[in-house]
C-alpha positions as a Markdown table, in Angstrom:
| # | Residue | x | y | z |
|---|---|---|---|---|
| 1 | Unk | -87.4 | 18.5 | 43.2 |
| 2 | Unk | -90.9 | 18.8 | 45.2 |
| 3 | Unk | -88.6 | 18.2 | 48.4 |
| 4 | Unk | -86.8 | 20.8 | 47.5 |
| 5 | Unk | -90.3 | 22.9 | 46.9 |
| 6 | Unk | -91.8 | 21.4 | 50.2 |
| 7 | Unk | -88.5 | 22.6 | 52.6 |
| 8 | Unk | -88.5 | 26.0 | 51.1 |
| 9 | Unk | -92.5 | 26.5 | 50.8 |
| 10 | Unk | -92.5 | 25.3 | 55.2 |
| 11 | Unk | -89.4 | 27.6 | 55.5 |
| 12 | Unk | -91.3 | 30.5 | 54.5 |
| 13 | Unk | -94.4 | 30.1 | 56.2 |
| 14 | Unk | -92.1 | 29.5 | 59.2 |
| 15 | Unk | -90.5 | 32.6 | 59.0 |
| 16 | Unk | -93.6 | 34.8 | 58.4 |
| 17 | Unk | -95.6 | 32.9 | 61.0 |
| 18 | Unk | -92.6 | 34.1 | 63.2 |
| 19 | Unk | -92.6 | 37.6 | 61.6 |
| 20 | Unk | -96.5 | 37.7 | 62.5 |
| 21 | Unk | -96.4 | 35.7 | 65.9 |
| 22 | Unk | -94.1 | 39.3 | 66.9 |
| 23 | Unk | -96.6 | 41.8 | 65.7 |
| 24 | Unk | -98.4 | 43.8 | 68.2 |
| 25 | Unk | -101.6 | 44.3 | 66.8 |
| 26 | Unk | -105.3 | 43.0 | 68.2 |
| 27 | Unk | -107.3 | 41.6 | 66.1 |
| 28 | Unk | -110.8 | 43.1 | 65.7 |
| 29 | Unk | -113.8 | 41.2 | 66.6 |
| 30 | Unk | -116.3 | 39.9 | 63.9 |
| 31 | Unk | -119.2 | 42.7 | 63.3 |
| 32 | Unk | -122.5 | 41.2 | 64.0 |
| 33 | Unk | -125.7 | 41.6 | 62.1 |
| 34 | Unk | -126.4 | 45.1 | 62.0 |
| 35 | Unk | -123.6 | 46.1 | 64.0 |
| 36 | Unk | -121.1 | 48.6 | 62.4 |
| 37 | Unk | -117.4 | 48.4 | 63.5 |
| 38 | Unk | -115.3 | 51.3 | 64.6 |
| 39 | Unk | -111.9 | 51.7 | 63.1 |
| 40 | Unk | -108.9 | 52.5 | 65.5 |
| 41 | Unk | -109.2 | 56.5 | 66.5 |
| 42 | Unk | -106.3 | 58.2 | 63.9 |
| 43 | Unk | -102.6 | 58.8 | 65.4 |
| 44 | Unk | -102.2 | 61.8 | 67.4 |
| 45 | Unk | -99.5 | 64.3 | 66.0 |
| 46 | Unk | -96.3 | 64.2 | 68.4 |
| 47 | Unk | -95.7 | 68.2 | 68.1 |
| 48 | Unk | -98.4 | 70.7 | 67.4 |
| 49 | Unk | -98.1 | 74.0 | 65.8 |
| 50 | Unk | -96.2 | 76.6 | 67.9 |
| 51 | Unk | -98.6 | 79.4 | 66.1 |
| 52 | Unk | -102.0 | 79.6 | 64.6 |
| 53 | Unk | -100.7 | 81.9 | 61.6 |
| 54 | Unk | -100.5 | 80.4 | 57.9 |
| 55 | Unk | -97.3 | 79.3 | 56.6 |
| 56 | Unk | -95.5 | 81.7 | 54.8 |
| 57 | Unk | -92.7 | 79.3 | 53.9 |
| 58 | Unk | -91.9 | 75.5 | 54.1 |
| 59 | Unk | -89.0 | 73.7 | 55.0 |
| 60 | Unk | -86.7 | 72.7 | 51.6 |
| 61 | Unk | -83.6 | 71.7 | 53.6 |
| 62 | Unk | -81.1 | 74.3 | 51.9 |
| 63 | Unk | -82.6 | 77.9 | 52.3 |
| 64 | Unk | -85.4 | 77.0 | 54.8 |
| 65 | Unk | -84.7 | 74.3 | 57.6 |
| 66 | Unk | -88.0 | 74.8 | 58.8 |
| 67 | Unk | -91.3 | 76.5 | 58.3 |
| 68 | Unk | -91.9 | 80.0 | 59.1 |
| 69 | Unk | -95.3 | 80.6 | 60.2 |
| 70 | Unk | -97.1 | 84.4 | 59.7 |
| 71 | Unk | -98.7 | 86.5 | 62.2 |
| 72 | Unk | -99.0 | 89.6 | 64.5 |
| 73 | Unk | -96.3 | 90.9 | 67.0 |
| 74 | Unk | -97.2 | 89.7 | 70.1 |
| 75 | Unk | -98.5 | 86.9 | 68.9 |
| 76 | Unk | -98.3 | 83.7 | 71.8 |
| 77 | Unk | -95.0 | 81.1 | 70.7 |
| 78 | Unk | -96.5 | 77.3 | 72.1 |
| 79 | Unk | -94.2 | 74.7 | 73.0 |
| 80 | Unk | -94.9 | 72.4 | 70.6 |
| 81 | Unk | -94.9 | 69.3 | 72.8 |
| 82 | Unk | -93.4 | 68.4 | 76.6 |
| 83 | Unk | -89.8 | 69.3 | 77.3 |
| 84 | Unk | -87.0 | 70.7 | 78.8 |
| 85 | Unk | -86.0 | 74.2 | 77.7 |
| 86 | Unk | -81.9 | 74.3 | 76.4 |
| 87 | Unk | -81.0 | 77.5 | 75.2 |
| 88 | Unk | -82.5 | 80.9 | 75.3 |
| 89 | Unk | -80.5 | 83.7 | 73.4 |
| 90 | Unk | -79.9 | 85.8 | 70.6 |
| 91 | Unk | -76.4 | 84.2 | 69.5 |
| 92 | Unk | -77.3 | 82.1 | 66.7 |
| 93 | Unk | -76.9 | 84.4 | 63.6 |
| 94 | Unk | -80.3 | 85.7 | 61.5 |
| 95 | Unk | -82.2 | 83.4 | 64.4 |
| 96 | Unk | -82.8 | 86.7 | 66.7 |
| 97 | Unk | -84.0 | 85.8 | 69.7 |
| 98 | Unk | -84.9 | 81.8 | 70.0 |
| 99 | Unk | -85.6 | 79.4 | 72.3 |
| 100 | Unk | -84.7 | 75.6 | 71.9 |
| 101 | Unk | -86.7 | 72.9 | 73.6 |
| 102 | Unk | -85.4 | 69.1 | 74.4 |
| 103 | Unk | -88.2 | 66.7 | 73.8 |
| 104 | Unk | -86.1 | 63.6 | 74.1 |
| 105 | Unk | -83.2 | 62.5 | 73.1 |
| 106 | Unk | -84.3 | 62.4 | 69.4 |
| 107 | Unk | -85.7 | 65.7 | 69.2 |
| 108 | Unk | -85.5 | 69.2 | 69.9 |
| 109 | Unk | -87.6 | 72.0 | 68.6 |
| 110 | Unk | -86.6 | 75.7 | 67.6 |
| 111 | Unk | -88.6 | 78.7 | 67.9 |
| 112 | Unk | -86.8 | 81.8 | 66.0 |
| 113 | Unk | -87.8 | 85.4 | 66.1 |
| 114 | Unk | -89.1 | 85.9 | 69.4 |
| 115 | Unk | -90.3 | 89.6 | 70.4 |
| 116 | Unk | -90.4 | 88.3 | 74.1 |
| 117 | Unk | -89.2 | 84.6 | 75.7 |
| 118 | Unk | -91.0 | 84.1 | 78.8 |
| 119 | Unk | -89.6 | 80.9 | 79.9 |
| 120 | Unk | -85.9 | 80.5 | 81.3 |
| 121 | Unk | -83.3 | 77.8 | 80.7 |
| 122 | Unk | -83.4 | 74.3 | 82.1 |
| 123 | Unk | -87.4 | 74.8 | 82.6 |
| 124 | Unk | -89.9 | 72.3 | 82.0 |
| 125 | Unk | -92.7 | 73.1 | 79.7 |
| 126 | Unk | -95.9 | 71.7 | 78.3 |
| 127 | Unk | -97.2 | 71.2 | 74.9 |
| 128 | Unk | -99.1 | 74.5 | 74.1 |
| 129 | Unk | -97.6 | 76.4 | 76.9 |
| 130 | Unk | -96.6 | 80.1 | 75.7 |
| 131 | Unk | -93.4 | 80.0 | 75.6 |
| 132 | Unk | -92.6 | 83.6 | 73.9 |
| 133 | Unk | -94.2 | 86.2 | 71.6 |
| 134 | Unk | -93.5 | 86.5 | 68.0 |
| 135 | Unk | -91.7 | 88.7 | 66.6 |
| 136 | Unk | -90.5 | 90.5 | 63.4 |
| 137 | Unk | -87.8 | 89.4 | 60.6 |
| 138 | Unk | -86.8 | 91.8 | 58.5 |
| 139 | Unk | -90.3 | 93.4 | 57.7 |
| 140 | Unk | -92.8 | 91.4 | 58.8 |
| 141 | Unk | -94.0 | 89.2 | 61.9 |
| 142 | Unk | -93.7 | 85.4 | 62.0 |
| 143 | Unk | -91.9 | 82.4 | 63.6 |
| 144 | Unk | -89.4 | 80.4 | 62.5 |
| 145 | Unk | -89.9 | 76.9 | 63.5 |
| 146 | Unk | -87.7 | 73.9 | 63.7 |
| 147 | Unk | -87.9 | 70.3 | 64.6 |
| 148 | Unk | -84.3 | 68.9 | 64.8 |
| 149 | Unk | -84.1 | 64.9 | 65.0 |
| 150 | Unk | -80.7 | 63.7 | 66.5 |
| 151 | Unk | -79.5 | 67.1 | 65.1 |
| 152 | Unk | -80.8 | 67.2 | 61.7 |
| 153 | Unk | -83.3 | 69.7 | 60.9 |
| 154 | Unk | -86.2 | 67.5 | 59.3 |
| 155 | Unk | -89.5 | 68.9 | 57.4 |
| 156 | Unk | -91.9 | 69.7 | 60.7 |
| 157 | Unk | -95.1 | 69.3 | 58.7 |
| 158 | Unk | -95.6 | 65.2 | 58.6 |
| 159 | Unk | -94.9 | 65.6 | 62.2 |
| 160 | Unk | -97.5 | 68.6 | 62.6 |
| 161 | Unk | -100.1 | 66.4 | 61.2 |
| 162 | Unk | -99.9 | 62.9 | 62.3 |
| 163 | Unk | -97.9 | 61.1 | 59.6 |
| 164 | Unk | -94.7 | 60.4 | 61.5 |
| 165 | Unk | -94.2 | 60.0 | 65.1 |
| 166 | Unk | -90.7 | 59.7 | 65.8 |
């Protein structure tokens, strides 16, 4: 029986001495008397808001595949991070006009509701280049935003702020 114990309790610490000998991390360095020890600078957000307005409505996956962000006509539409602009056009039904920008092959980003699209397809952009002006829904101002990974429409905001980064 401790055989038994002693293979399984060396098995284990062989496979998470394996699991640990893979990870990527650094180890920090001892603090010294009096010395205080900075912790690693947070994780920047992939995709930053495409407008400075408040959120009027979030993404819930049915109704709202996105958020939908308040402000004036006029207002400047950012790319939300590098890419490659796809498709520019008013076809997509209750959309109006839109732009869609290819980040990777993982994600693209949609940008609904555009008074004015100043960028043309198959350009490259830059996060927080203008990419359009906002325009109105129904009776009021505001953008309709999307992030889309490998098709799906996913809730932008835990990209918007860090949480998840791909």
């Amino acid at each position: 029986m401790q055989i038994k114990t002693l293979l399984f309790r060396t098995g284990v610490a062989a496979l998470i001495a394996a699991a640990l000998a893979g990870c990527d991390t650094t180890p920090l360095a001892p603090a010294r008397p009096g010395q205080t020890v900075t912790p690693p600078p947070a994780k920047q957000a992939l995709f930053i808001r495409p407008a400075s307005g408040t959120t009027i409505a979030r993404f819930d996956g049915v109704r709202n595949k996105g958020l939908d962000i308040a402000g004036n006509v006029g207002d400047p539409i950012v790319a939300s991070a590098d890419g490659r602009v796809v498709y520019v056009g008013s076809e997509l039904r209750s959309y109006g006009n839109m732009v869609i920008v290819k980040h990777n092959d993982t994600f693209l980003t949609a940008y609904a509701h555009a008074q004015t699209i100043l960028v043309k397809e198959n350009a490259v952009v830059r996060q927080g280049e203008k990419i359009a002006e906002m325009g109105r829904d129904n009776d009021r101002a505001k953008v309709h935003f999307e992030i889309r990974k490998n098709g799906t429409a996913v809730d932008p905001e835990p990209y918007l702020n860090g949480r998840l980064q791909q």
